[in-house]
N, C-alpha and C positions, 0 to 999 in steps of 0.2 A: 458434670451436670450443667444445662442451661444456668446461663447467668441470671441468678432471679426471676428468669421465666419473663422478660419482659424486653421486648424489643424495637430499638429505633426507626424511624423511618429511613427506609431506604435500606434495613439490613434482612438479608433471606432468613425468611421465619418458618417457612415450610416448603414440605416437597410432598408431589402425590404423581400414581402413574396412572394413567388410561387404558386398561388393559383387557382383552376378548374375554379372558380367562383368568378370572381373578383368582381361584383356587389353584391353577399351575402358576398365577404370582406367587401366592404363598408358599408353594413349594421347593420354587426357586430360589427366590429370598429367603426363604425363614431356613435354608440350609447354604447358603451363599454369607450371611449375613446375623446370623443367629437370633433374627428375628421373632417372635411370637407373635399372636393377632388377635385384636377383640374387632367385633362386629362394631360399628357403629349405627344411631337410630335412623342419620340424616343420610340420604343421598345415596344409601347403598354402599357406602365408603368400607372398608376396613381396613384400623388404625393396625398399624406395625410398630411395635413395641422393644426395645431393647434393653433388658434391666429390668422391664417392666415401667418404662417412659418411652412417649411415643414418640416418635421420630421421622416416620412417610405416614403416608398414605395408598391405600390400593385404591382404585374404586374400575366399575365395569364399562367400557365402552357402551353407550347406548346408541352410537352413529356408525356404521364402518365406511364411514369416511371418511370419521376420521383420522388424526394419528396414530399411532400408538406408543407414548412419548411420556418422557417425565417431566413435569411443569414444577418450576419453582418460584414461591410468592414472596413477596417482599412487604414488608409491614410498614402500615401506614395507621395513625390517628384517625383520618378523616379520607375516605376511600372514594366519596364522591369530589370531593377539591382534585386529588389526584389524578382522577380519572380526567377532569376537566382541564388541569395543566397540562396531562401527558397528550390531550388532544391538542391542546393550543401550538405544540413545539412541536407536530408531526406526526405524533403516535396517532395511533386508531383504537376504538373501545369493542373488543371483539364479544364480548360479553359483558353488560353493564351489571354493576354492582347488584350482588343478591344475596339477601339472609341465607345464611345455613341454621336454620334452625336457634339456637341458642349460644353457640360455637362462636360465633362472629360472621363476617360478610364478605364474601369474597368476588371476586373480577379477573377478566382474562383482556389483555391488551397486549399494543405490540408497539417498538418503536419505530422510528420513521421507517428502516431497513426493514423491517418486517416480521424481525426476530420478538415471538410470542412470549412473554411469564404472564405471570398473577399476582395481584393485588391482596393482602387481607388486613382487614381491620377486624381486632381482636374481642373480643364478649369473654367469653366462659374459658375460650380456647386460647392462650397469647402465641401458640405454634410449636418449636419444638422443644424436648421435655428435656432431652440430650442432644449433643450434636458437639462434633469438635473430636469425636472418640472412635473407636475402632467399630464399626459397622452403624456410623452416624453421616450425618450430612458431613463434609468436609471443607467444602469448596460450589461457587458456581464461576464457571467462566462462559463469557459470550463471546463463539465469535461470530466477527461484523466484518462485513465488508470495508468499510471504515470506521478503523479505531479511532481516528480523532473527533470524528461527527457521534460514536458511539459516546467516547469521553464529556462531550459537551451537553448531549441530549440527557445523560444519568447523571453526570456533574450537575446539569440543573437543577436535577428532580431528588436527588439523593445525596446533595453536596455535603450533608454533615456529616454522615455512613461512609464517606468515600474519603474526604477530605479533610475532614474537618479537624479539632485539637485534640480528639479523642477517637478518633475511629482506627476502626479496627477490620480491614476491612477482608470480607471473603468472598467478595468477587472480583473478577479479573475480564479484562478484554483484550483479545488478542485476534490477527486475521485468517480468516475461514481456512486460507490458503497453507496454514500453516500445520494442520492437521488433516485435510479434510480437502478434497478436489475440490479445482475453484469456484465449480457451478453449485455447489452445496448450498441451499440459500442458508443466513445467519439464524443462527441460533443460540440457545442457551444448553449448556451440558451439565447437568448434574453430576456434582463428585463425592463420593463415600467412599470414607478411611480404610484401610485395612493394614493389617501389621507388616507384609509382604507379598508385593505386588506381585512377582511370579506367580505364587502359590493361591491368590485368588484369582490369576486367568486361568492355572488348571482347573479349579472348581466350576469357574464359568461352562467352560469346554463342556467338564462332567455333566452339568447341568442341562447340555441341548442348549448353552447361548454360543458366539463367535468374538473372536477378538476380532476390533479397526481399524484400531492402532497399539502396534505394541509400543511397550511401557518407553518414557522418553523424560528428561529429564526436565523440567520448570521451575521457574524461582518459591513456588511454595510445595516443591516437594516432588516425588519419582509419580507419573500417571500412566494411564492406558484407557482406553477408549473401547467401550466391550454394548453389547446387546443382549438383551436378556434371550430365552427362549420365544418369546413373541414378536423381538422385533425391535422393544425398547431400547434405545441407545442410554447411557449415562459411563460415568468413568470411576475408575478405581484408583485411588492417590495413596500414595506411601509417603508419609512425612519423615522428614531428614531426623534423626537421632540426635537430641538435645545434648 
């Protein structure tokens, strides 16, 4: 279970995906991932549940223009300061801070590179219920075109989540190039646990998604790099056997 439900600045608190067709997400996932799904009131959203604690987010493209992409937020106290500092040091405000309802308030920004997440300051909602577990958030990794100007621009912003005497930390940055052809612009990739990684790129497959990268070895564990049925990119992590 989430620790206490309650999360630092600067640590991934949530994930949700952007998707044409949110009942073939559910389909996808809730047999990918043994998710279940409650409607929510705000935004069209539908919460993904595992255990019966929530863990994504679906919600419906309303632009096709835009991506169709998993975004993960990172939790903040104070989402307007945030938003202010991450403009000072480079970033852009691609979405300025907005109420969701009673949930908390969320934002979409990006770092100097260009590479997009999300902001949330917490209300009702503190983000995930679970995560760390088999069909949970696992891991986020960015890659940036440069790791050290990445290192330094989220060292600013999130130095106690990253660095600090206590952290713990589960994101990672690494170079574009090192997964992903070079012209790939940066980005963020969402990773969810699974017990073995072969055996959920077959399901992938089954499912109408594709593998991007087969499974490859990292310092927190066995990955792959796979796309949903729609499109959505995110990765599949096997942790190492305690």
């Amino acid at each position: 279970m989430a620790e206490n439900r309650a999360y630092g600045e600067g640590v991934p608190c949530w994930v949700d995906a952007q998707l044409p067709d949110v009942e073939a997400g559910k389909r996808f996932y809730g047999e990918l991932f043994g998710w279940s799904f409650e409607e929510r009131r705000y935004g069209g959203a539908v919460w993904a549940l595992r255990d019966g604690e929530p863990v994504a987010a679906l919600t419906r493209k309303t632009d096709g223009r835009m991506p169709t992409v998993w975004t993960v937020y990172f939790a903040t106290p104070d989402i307007e300061g945030l938003a202010d500092r991450i403009w000072a040091a480079g970033g852009q405000v691609v979405t300025a801070p907005m109420p969701v309802g009673d949930l908390g308030t969320s934002a979409l920004v990006t770092d100097p590179d260009g590479a997009v997440f999300g902001l949330w300051e917490p209300d009702t909602h503190p983000g995930f219920g679970a995560r760390h577990e088999t069909g949970t958030f696992a891991w986020a990794e960015l890659y940036a075109r440069d790791t050290e100007a990445a290192n330094t621009f989220y060292g600013g912003l999130f130095h106690d989540a990253l660095f600090g005497p206590d952290a713990a930390p589960d994101f990672g940055r690494a170079p574009v190039s090192d997964v992903f052809p070079a012209e790939m612009p940066p980005h963020f990739l969402v990773h969810f646990g699974v017990e073995d990684c072969e055996a959920a790129l077959g399901a992938v497959r089954r499912l109408g998604g594709r593998v991007q990268a087969p499974p490859f070895e990292t310092s927190y564990g066995k990955a792959a790099v796979v796309t949903d049925n729609q499109g959505a990119s995110f990765a599949v992590l096997e942790r190492p056997q305690p």
